[in-house]
N, C-alpha and C positions, 0 to 999 in steps of 0.2 A: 504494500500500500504506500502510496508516495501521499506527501504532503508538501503542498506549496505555499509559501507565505511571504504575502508583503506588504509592507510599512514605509508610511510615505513620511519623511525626516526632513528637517528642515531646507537640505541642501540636495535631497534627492531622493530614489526610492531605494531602498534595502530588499532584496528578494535571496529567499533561500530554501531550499529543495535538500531530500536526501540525493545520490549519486550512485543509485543502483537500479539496475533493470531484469526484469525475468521474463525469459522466453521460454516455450516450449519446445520439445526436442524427441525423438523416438525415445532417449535416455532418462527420461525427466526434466525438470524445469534446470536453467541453466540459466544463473546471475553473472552480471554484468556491469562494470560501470559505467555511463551513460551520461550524459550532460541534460539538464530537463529546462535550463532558464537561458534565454535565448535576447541578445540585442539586438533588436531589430534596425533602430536608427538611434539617435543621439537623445530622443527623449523615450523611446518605448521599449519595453521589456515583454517578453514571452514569457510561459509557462505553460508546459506540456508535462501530461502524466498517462500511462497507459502502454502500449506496446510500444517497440522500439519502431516498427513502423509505423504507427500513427505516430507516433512525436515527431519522427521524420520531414511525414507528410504534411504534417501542420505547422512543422517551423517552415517548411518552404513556401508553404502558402501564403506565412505571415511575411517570409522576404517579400514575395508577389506584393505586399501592401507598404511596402518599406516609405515609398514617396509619400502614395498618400496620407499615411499615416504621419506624415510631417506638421499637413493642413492642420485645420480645423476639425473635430472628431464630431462627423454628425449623423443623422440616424441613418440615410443611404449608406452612408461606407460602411457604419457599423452592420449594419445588414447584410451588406458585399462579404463582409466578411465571416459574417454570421453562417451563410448559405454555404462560403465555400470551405469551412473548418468542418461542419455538418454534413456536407456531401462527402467528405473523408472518414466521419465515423459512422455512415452510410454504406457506404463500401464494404467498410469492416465487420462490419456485421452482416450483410448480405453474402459477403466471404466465411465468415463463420459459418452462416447458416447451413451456407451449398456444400462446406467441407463436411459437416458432420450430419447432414441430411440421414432420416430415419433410425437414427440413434435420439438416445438422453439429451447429449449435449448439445441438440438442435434448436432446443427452447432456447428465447432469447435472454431469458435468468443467466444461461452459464456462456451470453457473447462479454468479448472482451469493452470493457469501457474507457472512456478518455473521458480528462476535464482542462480545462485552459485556463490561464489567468492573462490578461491583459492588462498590462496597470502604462497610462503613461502620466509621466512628471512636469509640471508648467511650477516653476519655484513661485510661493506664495509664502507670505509673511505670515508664521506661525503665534 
């Protein structure tokens, strides 16, 4: 289970993550360490939790928003981005489903999950 946290400080944001990941493997699960917080641009931070592919897939997406995410943060983008982090854990579970089709682990109880954090910093007098 990963846990992501951040705290906005007077001079910026603090974000902090464990550094471990677990994949599946014919052998059993197989830990790893793994990077989960991500700079996007010069005010925005990422945070991914879940498999190593989705975190992948989601930090790349968040580069794909690197500019705009410079602007102004307003509901179109967050939307834009909304859709496209979603169609990625979309996937994932659609991939789950079709791997383990008419077995247990086809219900969507036992698909894998992801969560995100997005935090960006505009310095504001505390």
């Amino acid at each position: 289970m990963t846990l992501i946290i951040a705290l906005a400080c007077r001079d910026g944001i603090i974000m902090a993550s464990d550094g471990q990941a677990t994949g599946g493997s014919a052998g059993g699960p197989i830990r790893m360490p793994i990077h989960k917080i991500f700079k996007i641009n010069e005010s925005v931070l990422f945070g991914a939790a879940g498999s190593v592919g989705v975190i992948q897939r989601s930090r790349d997406r968040m580069y794909s928003f690197s500019k705009d995410l410079e602007g102004d943060w307003n509901y179109d983008l967050m939307e834009k981005i909304r859709k496209s982090l979603f169609s990625v854990y979309k996937n994932e579970i659609e991939r789950h489903r079709a791997f383990y089709k008419g077995t247990p682990r086809e219900n969507i109880s036992n698909a894998p999950i992801a969560d995100v954090l997005l935090c960006s910093f505009l310095k504001k007098d505390f």
